[in-house]
C-alpha positions as CSV (number, residue, x, y, z in Angstrom):
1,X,0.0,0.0,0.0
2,X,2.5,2.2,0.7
3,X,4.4,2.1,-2.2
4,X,0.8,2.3,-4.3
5,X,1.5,5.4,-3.1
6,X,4.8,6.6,-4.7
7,X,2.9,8.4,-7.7
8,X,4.4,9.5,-11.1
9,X,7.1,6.5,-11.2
10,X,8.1,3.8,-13.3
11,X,6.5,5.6,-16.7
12,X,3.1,6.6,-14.6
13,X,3.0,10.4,-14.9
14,X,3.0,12.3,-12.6
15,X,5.2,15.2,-10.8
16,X,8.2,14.9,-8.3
17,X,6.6,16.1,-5.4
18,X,3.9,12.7,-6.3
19,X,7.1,10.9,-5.8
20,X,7.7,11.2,-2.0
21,X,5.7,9.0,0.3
22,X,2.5,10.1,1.2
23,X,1.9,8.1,4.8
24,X,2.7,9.1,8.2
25,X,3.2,12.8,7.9
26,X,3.9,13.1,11.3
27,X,7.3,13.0,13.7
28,X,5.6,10.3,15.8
29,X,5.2,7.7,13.1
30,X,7.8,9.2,10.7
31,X,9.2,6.6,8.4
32,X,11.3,8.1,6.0
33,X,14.8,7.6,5.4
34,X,17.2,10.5,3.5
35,X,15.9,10.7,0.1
36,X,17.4,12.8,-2.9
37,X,15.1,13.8,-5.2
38,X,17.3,17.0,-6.6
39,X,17.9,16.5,-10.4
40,X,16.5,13.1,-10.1
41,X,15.6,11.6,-13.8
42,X,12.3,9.1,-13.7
43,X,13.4,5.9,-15.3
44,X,11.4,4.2,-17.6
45,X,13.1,1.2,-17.4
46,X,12.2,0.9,-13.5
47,X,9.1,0.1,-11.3
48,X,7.6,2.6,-8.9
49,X,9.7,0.5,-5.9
50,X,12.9,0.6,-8.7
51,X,12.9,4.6,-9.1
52,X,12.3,4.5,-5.0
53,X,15.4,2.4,-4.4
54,X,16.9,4.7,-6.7
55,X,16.7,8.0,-4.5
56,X,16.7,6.6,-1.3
57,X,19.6,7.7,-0.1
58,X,21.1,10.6,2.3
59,X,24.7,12.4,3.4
60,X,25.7,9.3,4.4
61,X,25.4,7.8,1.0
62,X,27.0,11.1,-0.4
63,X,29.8,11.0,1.7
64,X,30.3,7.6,1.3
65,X,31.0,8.2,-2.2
66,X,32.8,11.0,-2.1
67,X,35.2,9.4,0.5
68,X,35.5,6.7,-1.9
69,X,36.2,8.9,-5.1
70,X,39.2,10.7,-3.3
71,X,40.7,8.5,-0.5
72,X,43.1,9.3,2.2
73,X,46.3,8.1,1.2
74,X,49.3,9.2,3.8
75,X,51.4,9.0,0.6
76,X,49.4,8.6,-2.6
77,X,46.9,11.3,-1.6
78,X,47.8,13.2,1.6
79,X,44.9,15.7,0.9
80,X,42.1,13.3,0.4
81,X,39.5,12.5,2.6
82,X,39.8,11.2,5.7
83,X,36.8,8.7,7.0
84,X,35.8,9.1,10.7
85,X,32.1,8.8,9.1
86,X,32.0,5.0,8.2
87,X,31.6,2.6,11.4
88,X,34.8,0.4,10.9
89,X,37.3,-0.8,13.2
90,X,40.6,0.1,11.1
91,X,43.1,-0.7,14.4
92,X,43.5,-4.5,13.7
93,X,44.7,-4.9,10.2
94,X,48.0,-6.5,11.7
95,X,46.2,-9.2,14.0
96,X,43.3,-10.3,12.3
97,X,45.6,-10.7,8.4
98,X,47.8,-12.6,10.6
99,X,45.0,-15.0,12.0
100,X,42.9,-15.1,8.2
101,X,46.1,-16.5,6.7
102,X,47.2,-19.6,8.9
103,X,47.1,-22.8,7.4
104,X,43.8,-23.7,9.7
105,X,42.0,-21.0,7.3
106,X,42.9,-22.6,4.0
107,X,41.1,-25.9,4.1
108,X,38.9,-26.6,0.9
109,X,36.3,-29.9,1.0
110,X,34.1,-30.7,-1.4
111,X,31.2,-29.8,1.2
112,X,32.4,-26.5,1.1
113,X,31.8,-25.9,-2.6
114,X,28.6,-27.4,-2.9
115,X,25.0,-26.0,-1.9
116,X,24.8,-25.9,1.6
117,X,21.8,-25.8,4.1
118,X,20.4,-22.4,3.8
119,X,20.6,-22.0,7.6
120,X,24.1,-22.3,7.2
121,X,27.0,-25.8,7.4
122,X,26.1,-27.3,11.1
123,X,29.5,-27.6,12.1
124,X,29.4,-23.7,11.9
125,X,26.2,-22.9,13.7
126,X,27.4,-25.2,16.4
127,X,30.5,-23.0,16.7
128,X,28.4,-20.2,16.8
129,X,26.2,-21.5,19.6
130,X,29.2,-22.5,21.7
131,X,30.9,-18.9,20.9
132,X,27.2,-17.3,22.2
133,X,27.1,-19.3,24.9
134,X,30.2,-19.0,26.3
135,X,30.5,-14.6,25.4
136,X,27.1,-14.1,26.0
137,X,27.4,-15.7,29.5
138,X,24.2,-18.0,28.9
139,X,22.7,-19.8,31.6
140,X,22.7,-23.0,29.6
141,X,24.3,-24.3,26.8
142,X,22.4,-22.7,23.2
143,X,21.5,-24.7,20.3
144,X,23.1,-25.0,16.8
145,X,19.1,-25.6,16.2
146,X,18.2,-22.1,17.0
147,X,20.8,-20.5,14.9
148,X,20.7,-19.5,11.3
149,X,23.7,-17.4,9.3
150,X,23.2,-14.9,6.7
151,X,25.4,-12.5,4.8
152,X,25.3,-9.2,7.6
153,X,23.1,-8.1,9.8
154,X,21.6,-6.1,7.1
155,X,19.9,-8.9,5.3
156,X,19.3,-10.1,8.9
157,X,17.0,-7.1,9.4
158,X,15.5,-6.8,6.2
159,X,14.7,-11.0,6.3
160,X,12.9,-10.2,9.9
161,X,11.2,-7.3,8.9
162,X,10.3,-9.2,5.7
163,X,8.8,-12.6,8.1
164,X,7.4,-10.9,11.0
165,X,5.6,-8.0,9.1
166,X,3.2,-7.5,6.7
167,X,3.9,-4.2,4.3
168,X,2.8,-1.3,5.8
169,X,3.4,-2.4,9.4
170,X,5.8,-1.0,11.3
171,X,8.9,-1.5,13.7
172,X,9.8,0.7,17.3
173,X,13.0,1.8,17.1
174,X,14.5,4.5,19.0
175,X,16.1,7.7,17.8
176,X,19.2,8.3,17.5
177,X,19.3,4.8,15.7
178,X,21.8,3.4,13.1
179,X,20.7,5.0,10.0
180,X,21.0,1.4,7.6
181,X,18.2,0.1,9.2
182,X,15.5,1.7,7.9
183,X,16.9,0.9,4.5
184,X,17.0,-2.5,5.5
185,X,13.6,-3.4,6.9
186,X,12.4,-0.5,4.2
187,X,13.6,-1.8,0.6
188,X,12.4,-5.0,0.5
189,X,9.8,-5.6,3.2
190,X,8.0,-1.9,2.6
191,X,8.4,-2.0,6.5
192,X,7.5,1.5,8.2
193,X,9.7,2.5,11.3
194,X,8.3,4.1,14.1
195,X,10.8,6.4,15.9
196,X,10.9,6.4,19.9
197,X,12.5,10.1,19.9
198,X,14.9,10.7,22.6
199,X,16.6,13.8,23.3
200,X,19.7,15.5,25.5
201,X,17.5,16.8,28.3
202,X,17.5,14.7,31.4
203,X,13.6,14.9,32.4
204,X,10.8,12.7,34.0
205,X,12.3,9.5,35.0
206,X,15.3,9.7,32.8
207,X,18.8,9.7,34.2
208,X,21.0,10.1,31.6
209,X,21.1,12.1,28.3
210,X,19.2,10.0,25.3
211,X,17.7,7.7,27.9
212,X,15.2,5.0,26.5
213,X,12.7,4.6,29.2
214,X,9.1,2.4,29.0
215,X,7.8,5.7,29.1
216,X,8.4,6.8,25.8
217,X,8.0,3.5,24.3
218,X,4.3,3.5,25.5
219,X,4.5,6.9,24.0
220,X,5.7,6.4,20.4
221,X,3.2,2.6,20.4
222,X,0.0,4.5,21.5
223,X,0.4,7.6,19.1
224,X,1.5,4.8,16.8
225,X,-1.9,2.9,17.0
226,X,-3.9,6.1,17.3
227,X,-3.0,6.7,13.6
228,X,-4.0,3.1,12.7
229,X,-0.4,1.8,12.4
230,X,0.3,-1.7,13.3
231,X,3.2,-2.1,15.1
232,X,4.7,-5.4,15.3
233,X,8.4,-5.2,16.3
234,X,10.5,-3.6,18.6
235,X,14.5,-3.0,17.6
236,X,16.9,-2.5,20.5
237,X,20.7,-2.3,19.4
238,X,23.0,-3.1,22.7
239,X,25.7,-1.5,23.1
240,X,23.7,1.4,21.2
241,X,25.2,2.7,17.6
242,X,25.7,6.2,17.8
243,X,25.4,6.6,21.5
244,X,27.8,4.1,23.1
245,X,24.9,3.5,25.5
246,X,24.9,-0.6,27.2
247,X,21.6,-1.1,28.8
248,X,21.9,-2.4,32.7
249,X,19.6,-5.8,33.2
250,X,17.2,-4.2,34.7
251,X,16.6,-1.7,31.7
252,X,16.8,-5.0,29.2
253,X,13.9,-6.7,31.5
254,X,11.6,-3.8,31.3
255,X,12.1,-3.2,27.6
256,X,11.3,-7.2,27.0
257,X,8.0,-7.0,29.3
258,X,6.8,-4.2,27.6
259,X,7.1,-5.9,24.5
260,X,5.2,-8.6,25.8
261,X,2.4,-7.0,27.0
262,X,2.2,-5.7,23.6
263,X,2.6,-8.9,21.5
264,X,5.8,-7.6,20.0
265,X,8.8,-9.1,19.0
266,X,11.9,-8.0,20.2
267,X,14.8,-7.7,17.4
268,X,18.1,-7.4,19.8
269,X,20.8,-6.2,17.9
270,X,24.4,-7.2,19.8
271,X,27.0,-6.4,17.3
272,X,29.5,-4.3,19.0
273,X,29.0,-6.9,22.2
274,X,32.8,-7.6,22.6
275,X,33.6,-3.9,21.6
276,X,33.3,-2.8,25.2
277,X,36.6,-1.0,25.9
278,X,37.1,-0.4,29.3
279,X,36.3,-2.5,32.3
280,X,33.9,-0.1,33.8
281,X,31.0,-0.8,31.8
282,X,29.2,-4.2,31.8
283,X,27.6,-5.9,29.0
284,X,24.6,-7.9,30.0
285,X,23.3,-10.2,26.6
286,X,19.8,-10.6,26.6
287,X,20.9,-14.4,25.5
288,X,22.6,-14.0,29.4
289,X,19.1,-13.3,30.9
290,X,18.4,-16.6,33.4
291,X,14.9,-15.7,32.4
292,X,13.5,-14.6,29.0
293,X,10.0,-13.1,29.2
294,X,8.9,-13.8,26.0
295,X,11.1,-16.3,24.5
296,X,9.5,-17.3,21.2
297,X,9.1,-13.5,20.5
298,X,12.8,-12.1,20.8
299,X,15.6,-13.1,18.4
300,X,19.5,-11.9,19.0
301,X,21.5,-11.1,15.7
302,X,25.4,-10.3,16.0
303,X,28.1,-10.8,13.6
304,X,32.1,-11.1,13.2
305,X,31.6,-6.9,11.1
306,X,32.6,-5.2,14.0
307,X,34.3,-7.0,17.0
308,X,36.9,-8.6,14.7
309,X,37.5,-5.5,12.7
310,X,36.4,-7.6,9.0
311,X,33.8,-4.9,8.0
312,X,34.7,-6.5,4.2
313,X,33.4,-10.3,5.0
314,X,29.9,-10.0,5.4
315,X,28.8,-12.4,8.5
316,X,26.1,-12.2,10.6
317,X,24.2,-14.4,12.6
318,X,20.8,-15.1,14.3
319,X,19.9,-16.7,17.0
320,X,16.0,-16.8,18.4
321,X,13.9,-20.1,20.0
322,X,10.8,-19.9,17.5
323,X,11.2,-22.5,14.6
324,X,8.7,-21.0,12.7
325,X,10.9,-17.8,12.4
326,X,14.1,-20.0,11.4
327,X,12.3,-21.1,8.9
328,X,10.5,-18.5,7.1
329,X,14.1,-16.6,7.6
330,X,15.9,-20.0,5.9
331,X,13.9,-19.5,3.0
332,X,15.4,-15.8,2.1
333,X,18.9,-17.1,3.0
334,X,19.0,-18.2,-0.7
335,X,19.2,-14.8,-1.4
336,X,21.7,-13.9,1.5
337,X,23.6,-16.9,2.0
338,X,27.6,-17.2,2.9
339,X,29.9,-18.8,1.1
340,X,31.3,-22.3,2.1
341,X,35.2,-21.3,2.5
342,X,34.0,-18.3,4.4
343,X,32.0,-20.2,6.7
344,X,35.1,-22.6,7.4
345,X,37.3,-19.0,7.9
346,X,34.5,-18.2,10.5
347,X,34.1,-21.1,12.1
348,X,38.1,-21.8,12.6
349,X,37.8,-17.9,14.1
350,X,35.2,-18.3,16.4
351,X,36.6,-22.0,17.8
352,X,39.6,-20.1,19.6
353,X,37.8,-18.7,22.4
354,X,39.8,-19.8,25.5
355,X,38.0,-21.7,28.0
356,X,40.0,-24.6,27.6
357,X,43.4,-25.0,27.4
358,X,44.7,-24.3,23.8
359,X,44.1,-22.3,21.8
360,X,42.8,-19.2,22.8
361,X,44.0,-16.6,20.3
362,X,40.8,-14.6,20.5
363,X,41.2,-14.0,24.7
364,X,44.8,-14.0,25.4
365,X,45.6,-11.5,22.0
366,X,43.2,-10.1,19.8
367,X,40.6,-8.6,22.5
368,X,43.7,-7.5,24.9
369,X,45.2,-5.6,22.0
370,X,41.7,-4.6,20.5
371,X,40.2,-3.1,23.6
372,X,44.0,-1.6,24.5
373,X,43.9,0.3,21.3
374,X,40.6,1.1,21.3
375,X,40.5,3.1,24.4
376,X,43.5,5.0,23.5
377,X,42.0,6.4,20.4
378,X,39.2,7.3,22.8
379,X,41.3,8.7,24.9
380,X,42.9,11.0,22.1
381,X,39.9,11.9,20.4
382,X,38.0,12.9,23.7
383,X,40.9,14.7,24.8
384,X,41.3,17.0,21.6
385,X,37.0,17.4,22.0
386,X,37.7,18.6,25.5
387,X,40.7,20.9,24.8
388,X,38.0,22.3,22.2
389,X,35.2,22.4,24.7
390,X,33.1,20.9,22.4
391,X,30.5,18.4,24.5
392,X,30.5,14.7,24.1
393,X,28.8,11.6,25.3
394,X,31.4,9.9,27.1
395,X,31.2,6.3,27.0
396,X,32.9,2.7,26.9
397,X,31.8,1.0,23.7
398,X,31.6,0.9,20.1
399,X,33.9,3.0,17.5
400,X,32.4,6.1,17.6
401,X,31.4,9.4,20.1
402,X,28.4,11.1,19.8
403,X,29.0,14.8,19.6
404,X,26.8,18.1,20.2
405,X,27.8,20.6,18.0
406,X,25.0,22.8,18.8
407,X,27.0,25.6,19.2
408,X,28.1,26.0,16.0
409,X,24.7,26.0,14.6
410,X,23.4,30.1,14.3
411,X,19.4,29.3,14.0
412,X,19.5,25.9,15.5
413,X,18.4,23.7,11.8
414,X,18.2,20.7,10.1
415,X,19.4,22.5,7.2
416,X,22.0,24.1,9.0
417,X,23.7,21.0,10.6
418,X,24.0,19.6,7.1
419,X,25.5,22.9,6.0
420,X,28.2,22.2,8.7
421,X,28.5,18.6,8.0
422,X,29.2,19.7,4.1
423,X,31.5,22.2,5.3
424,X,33.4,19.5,7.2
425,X,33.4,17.1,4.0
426,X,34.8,20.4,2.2
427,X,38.1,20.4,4.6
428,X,38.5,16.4,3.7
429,X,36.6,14.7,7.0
430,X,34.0,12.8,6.5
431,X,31.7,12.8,10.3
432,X,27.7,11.4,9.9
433,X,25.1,14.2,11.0
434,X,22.4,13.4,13.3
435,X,19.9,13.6,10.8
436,X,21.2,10.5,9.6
437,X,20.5,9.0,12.6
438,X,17.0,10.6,12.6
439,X,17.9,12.5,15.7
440,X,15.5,14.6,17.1
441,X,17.6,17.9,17.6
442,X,19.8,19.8,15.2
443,X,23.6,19.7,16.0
444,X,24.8,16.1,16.9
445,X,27.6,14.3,14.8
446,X,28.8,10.8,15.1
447,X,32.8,10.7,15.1
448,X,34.9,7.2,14.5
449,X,37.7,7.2,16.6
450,X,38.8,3.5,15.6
451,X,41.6,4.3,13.5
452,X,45.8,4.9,13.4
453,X,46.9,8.0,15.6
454,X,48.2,9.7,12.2
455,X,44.7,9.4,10.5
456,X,43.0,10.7,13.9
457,X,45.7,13.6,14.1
458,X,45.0,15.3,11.0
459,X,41.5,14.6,11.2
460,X,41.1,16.3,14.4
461,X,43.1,19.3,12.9
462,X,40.5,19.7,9.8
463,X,37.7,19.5,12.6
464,X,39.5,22.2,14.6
465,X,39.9,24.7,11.4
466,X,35.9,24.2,10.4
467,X,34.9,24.6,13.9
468,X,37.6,27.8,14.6
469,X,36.1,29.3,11.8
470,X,32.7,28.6,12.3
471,X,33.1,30.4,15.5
472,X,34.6,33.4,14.3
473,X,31.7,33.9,11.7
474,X,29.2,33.6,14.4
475,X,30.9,36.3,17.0
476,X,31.0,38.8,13.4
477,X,27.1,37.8,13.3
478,X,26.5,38.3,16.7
479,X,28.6,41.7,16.7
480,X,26.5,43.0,13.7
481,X,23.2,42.4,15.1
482,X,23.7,42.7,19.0
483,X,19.8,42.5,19.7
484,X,18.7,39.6,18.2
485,X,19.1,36.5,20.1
486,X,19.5,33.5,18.4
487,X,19.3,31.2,22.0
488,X,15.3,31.5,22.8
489,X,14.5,28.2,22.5
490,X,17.6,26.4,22.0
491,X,19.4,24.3,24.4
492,X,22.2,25.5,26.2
493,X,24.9,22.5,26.1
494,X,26.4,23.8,29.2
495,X,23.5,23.0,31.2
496,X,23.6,19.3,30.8
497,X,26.3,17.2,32.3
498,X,26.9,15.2,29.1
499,X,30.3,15.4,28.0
500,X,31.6,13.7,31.3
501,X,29.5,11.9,32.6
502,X,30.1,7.6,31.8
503,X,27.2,5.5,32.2
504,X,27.7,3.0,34.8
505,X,25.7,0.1,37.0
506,X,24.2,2.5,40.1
507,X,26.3,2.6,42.9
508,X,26.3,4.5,45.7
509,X,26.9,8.6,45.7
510,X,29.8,8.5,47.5
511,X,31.8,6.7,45.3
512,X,31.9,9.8,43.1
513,X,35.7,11.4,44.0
514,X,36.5,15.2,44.3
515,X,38.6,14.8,41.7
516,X,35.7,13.9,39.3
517,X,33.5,16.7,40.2
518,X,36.5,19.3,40.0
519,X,37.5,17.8,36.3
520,X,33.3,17.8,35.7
521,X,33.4,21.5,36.8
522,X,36.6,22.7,34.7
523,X,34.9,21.1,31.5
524,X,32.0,22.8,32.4
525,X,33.8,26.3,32.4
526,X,36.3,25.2,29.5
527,X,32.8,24.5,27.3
528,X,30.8,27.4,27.7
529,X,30.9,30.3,25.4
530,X,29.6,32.6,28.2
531,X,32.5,34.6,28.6
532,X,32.4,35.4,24.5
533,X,28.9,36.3,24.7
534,X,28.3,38.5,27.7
535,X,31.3,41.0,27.6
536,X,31.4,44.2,29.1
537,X,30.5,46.0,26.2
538,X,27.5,44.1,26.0
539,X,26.9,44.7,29.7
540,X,27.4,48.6,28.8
């Protein structure tokens, strides 16, 4: 139905404008990913869905190909782009060639080059259930039964979406959210996403900045069903792509039991679960739950993409109890199957975990030296933010920071932020906007930190010149037209503790050291423009 509704395609007639979809005007139920429709040529060679596909992209697709048309090279091309926009772990080149290239990874049966089961060869899914069950810290062993293994978590979502949704239903998700998925679950299965939106303020029964609460997921689901959309699915992503959020047990256990008093299905994305960096935070696995509240309704996807740096072999895995689910998903892994020699490589990976004797490659080195190097380029990057007093959201996991560049924005836009986010791509860094993360409030970027210091270096330079002279154009502004405010309204970052605080397990207040609040306080002072804007001329 809703793509009945994409007028004037494939040949139809019809005016651009017809084009864009018509459903769901409104933020609640919002569905759309970025779409380009500027100088867009109607194909008669493509169906309505065909000339869809063909737009439906945003500045992350831009950038993307930009970045590709005019690389970084430290030799080849010193002035080219530098990447801090796609989510890729580029700090284990050394370890992970190393491991891909022992004679273990080159064996080639005749299994391996024939058809295999579409759910994937058993002796990988049973690696994959031992690996699950022994990261995931399961309270019993998991089943090779229960797991199937596609080509990435995004066919994963777009097979789910596809199985446990009819087109025009619709999926929770809350926003800021990993931008890919609504092309996932959109493309194929004409699912609808309906955004949870969160914001920076801490308010009601929140705690922390961007805080997903039952609250606002009985929100979005009622507005949701007021409008007459069906909502079928809820998406969580733990550890949480942009915002480095891990959710404690107790918030994982109140998301599930509102999903069951619902009759939805939980989609629980994991994939950065082993890309938790420092030992302060904790990540729980829903698969770690003694206790699943609605078993046959939640189903756990992760893949090798991300915790073993391989962004270019596309793995990804699912696991969920419901047979019916594994089956209806089996039937699109024709379309998204993996390889056989690939699943041997993966399954050879996986095996060296380390709870038994030898070996255990994947404990004793790769994770030491990933998380090691990981939390240094966290380290440098949040450092050069803080010497900027640019605000952050300070946590433990994933590649990337989520940043508030509100500052920097005059009028506080949409169109603005991707003004600066050009401007950025201008100087040679690639960052992702918040738009493309459908984030509620102009100003937030996503930054990748997971790459070599000399990358991050100059990187962080070409940030510093966009965001120096951004400034100074705004104090010219502000000089010529001394009257006009351009704050009613808008946020001021300095009044939320967010680029400090980490996100821990509660404990008790007096755990917090003097040395914390005093560093807290000097970012505070070292962030805010207060001193630039109220100066005794202005007083005068």
């Amino acid at each position: 139905q809703a793509l009945s509704e994409i007028e004037g395609m494939g040949g139809r007639g019809g005016s651009l404008q017809d084009m864009r979809v018509r459903p769901l005007a409104k933020r609640t139920v919002d569905m759309h990913g970025f779409c380009n429709p500027s100088g867009f040529q109607r194909s008669p060679y493509l169906s309505a869905r065909g000339n869809f596909a063909s737009i439906f992209q945003g500045s992350s697709e831009e950038g993307y190909k930009a970045y590709h048309a005019d690389k970084y090279d430290e030799d080849k091309n010193p002035n080219g782009i530098i990447n801090f926009g796609t989510s890729e772990n580029k700090l284990c080149f050394d370890l992970m060639s190393k491991r891909l290239t022992q004679a273990d990874m080159n064996m080639i049966d005749p299994p391996l080059l024939q058809y295999p089961d579409w759910k994937g060869h058993l002796f990988l899914r049973e690696e994959v259930a031992r690996f699950l069950t022994y990261y995931c810290k399961a309270p019993a062993p998991l089943k090779a039964d229960n797991v199937i293994v596609l080509n990435g978590c995004g066919s994963l979502f777009s097979a789910l979406a596809t199985v446990l949704c009819d087109p025009g239903e619709a999926v929770l998700i809350a926003t800021p959210f990993y931008g890919g998925i609504t092309q996932s679950v959109f493309l194929y299965g004409n699912v609808k996403l309906v955004y949870v939106y969160l914001d920076s303020k801490v308010t009601g029964t929140s705690t922390r900045p961007f805080q997903l609460t039952v609250e606002k997921l009985e929100k979005a689901l009622q507005d949701a069903r007021a409008e007459g959309v069906a909502v079928r699915a809820l998406i969580l992503l733990n550890p949480q792509n942009p915002l480095g959020d891990i959710y404690s047990l107790s918030e994982l256990r109140d998301y599930l039991e509102f999903a069951k008093r619902h009759e939805l299905h939980v989609i629980v994305d994991e994939i950065y679960m082993l890309s938790v960096f420092d030992e302060s935070a904790t990540f729980h696995s829903v698969l770690g739950m003694d206790r699943l509240p609605d078993p046959q309704r939640t189903h756990v996807m992760w893949g090798i993409t991300k915790d073993f740096a391989v962004s270019g072999i596309r793995f990804g895995t699912l696991y969920t109890e419901n047979q019916d689910v594994i089956n209806a998903v089996a039937s699109l892994c024709y379309f998204h199957g993996v390889c056989g020699p690939v699943q041997h490589k993966v399954a050879q990976l996986l095996r060296d975990r380390g709870e038994s004797v030898a070996p255990y490659w994947i404990n004793q080195v790769y994770l030491r030296a990933n998380h090691a190097r990981l939390k240094a380029a966290h380290t440098y990057v949040t450092d050069e933010l803080k010497t900027l007093g640019v605000p952050f959201l300070n946590r433990n996991a994933g590649f990337f920071v989520w940043i508030d560049f509100r500052k920097y924005l005059k009028t506080g836009t949409f169109e603005e932020e991707l003004l600066l986010w050009k401007r950025f791509l201008d100087n040679k860094v690639l960052l992702s906007c918040g738009k493309a993360f459908e984030c509620g409030e102009p100003g937030w970027f996503r930054i990748i930190f997971a790459d070599k210091t000399h990358r991050l270096q100059l990187g962080m330079q070409r940030i510093r010149k966009v965001l120096e002279e951004r400034e100074q154009e705004i104090l010219a502004e502000e000089k010529e037209q001394p009257c006009q405010s351009d704050q009613d309204g808008k946020a001021d970052s300095t009044d939320e503790v967010i680029f400090v605080s980490r996100h821990q397990e509660p404990t008790c207040a007096s755990s917090s050291s003097l040395g914390d609040l005093i560093g807290l306080l000097q970012q505070q002072m070292r962030s805010s423009d207060w001193l630039q804007k109220n100066t005794a001329e202005q007083f005068a």
